[in-house]
N, C-alpha and C positions, 0 to 999 in steps of 0.2 A: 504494500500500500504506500501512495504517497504520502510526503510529510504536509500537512494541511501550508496553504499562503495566506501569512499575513495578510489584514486589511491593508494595509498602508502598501505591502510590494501589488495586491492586486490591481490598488489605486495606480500607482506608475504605471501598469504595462497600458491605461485608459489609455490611448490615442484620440484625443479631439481638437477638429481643428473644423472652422468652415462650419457650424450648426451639425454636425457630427459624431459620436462617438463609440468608439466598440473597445472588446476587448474580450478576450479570452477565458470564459471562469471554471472553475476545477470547481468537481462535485463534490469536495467541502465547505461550498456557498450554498448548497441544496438544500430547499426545505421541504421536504415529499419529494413529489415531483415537479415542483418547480422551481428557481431562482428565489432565496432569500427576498424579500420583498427590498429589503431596507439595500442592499445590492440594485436592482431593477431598479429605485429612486435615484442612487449615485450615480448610474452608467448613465441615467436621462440628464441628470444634475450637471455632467459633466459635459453633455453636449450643448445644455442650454448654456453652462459657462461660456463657453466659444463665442456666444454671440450674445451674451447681456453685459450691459455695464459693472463696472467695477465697486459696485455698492453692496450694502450687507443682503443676502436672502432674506424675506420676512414669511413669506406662507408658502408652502407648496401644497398640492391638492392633487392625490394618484388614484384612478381606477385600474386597477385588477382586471385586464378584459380576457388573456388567454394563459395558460401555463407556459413559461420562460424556461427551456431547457436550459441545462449545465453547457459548456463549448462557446462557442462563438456569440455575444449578444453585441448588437447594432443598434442606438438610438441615435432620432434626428430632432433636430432643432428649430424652432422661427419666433421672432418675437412678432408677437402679434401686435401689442400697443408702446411706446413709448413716448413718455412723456418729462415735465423738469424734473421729477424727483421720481416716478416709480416707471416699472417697466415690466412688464407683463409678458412671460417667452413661455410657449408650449414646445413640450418633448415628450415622444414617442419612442417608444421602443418597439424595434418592427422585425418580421421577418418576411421580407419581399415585398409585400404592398397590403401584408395584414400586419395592425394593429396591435397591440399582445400586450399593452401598457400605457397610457397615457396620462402627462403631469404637467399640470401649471404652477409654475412659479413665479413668485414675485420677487421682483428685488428694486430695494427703495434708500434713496439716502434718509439720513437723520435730518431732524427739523429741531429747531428751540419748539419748548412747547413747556407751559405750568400744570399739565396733564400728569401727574409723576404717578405710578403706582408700583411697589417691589412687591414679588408674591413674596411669602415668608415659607420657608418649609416646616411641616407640621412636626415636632421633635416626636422622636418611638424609640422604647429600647431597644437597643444592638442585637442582633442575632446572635444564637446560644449555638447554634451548632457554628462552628469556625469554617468548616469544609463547605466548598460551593456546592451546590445541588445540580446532577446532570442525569437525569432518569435513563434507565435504558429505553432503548428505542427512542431517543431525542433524534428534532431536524439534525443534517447534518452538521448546519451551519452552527451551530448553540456552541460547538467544540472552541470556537472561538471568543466565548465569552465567560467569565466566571460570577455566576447569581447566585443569590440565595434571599429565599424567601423569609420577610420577619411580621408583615401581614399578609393573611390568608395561606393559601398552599398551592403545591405546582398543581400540573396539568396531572390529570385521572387519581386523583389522594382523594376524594370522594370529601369535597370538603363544603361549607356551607357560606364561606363570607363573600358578599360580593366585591371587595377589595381585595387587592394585590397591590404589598409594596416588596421590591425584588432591591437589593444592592447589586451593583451590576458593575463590573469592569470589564473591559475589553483586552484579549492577548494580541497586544501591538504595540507598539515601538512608536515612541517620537510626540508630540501637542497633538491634543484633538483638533479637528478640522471640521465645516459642516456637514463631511460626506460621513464623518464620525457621530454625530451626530446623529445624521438617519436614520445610521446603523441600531444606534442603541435604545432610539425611541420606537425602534421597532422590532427589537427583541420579546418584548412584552405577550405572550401568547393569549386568545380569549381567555378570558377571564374564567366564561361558561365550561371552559374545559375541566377546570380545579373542583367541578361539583361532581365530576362523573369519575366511574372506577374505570372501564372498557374504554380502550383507545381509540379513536372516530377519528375520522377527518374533519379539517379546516381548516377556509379559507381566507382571505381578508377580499374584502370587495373595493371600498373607498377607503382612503386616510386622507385626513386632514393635518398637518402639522404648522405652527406657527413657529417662527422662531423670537425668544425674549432677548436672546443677548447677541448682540452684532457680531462678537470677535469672540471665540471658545480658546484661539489659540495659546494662552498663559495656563489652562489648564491638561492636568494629566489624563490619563486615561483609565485611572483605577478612582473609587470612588465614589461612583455616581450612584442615582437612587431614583427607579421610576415607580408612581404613585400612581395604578391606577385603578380604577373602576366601572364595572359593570353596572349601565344606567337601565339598561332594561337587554329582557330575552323573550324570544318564545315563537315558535313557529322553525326555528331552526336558524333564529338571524339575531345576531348581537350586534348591541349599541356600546359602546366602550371608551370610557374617554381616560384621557391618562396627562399625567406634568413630569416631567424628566428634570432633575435635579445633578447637576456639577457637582462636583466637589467641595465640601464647606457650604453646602446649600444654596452654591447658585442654581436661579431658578432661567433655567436654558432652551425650553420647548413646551407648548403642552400640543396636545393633539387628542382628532376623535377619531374611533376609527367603527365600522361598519363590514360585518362577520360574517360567514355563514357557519355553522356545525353541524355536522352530520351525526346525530345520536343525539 
């Protein structure tokens, strides 16, 4: 077996230039059968980079339209609006002239504004077990992150809270970046999974993610802390909204995201 790649070397091999970008990913970015989500946000991320201004990310906004095989992925790029201060580019990730992913992102400069508000994060005590939790039969992609749960419980522990706070750092090398980011605000698995014992399938349909903090770059990449919650279920489709927390409790992302669960 090969030895898993770093997020940070699989970032490098991204080639984008021209509203383009691909790159190569090994099926230890695999979640089932498809493409790590938070993977398929960076690969688009990085071709709308190509062609958006050099201002902070503020939201991005993905639907899930097909399964993203592991090898070769290709997304494209266009801004659709630009204006003084925000600029609006859609990317796709495609294979031939089908679809398989689509994301808007914004990106906008800073304004003066007396608007001030800092989320505070909610203090909890420390997790009792020290060792990260990585269930057998995890996506393949989790190898690359170390969590552990200190509200609620993972995926099929037959458990009953509808939060989930996970501590979370990522095995990689060198400052978070925003594609680090993506990654780890979407680590977070349904929530609805943590109620059930039997392993099912699921999917993610929409995510929403905003971003709070312009520059992640002063921070490490051990850490962090996502806070989320399942807002409602049933019929086999989850609401789920979540805050991702930095290091020392900066508050760095929050996002909703929209499910589906089979079981």
């Amino acid at each position: 077996m090969s030895e898993p790649t770093p997020y940070s070397v699989l970032l490098s091999r991204v080639v984008a230039r021209d509203g383009e970008a691909s790159v190569d990913v090994p099926d230890d970015w695999l979640q089932g059968r498809t493409l790590f989500g938070g993977v398929q946000v960076a690969v688009a991320l990085a071709a709308m980079r190509s062609v958006a201004p050099a201002a902070p990310l503020r939201t991005l906004q993905a639907t899930f339209l097909a399964p993203v095989p592991g090898g070769p992925v290709r997304a494209k790029a266009r801004v659709l609006r630009s204006g003084k201060s925000v600029t609006h580019v859609e990317g796709r990730l495609v294979d031939g002239d089908e679809t398989l992913a689509l994301v808007i992102g914004v990106f906008g400069q800073g304004r003066e504004s007396c608007a001030t508000l800092r989320p505070t994060q909610p203090c909890l005590a420390a997790a009792t077990d020290a060792s990260p939790e990585r269930l057998p039969g995890a996506p393949s992609f989790t190898q690359h992150f170390d969590a552990r749960w200190i509200v609620g419980s993972p995926p099929f522990t037959g458990g009953s809270d509808p939060r989930n706070v996970v501590e979370l750092s990522m095995r990689d090398r060198g400052p978070a970046s925003e594609a680090h980011v993506v990654a780890m605000a979407d680590y977070i698995p349904p929530v609805a999974l943590s109620f059930l014992r039997e392993r099912v399938p699921a999917a993610s349909l929409t995510w929403m993610l905003e971003m709070l903090a312009e520059d992640v770059g002063a921070l490490p990449l051990e850490g962090w802390r996502i806070d989320a919650r399942m807002v409602a279920s049933g019929g086999g489709y989850v609401s789920q909204s979540l805050m991702l927390w930095g290091p020392g409790g900066v508050p760095v992302a929050q996002g909703h995201q929209s499910m589906v669960v089979f079981g």
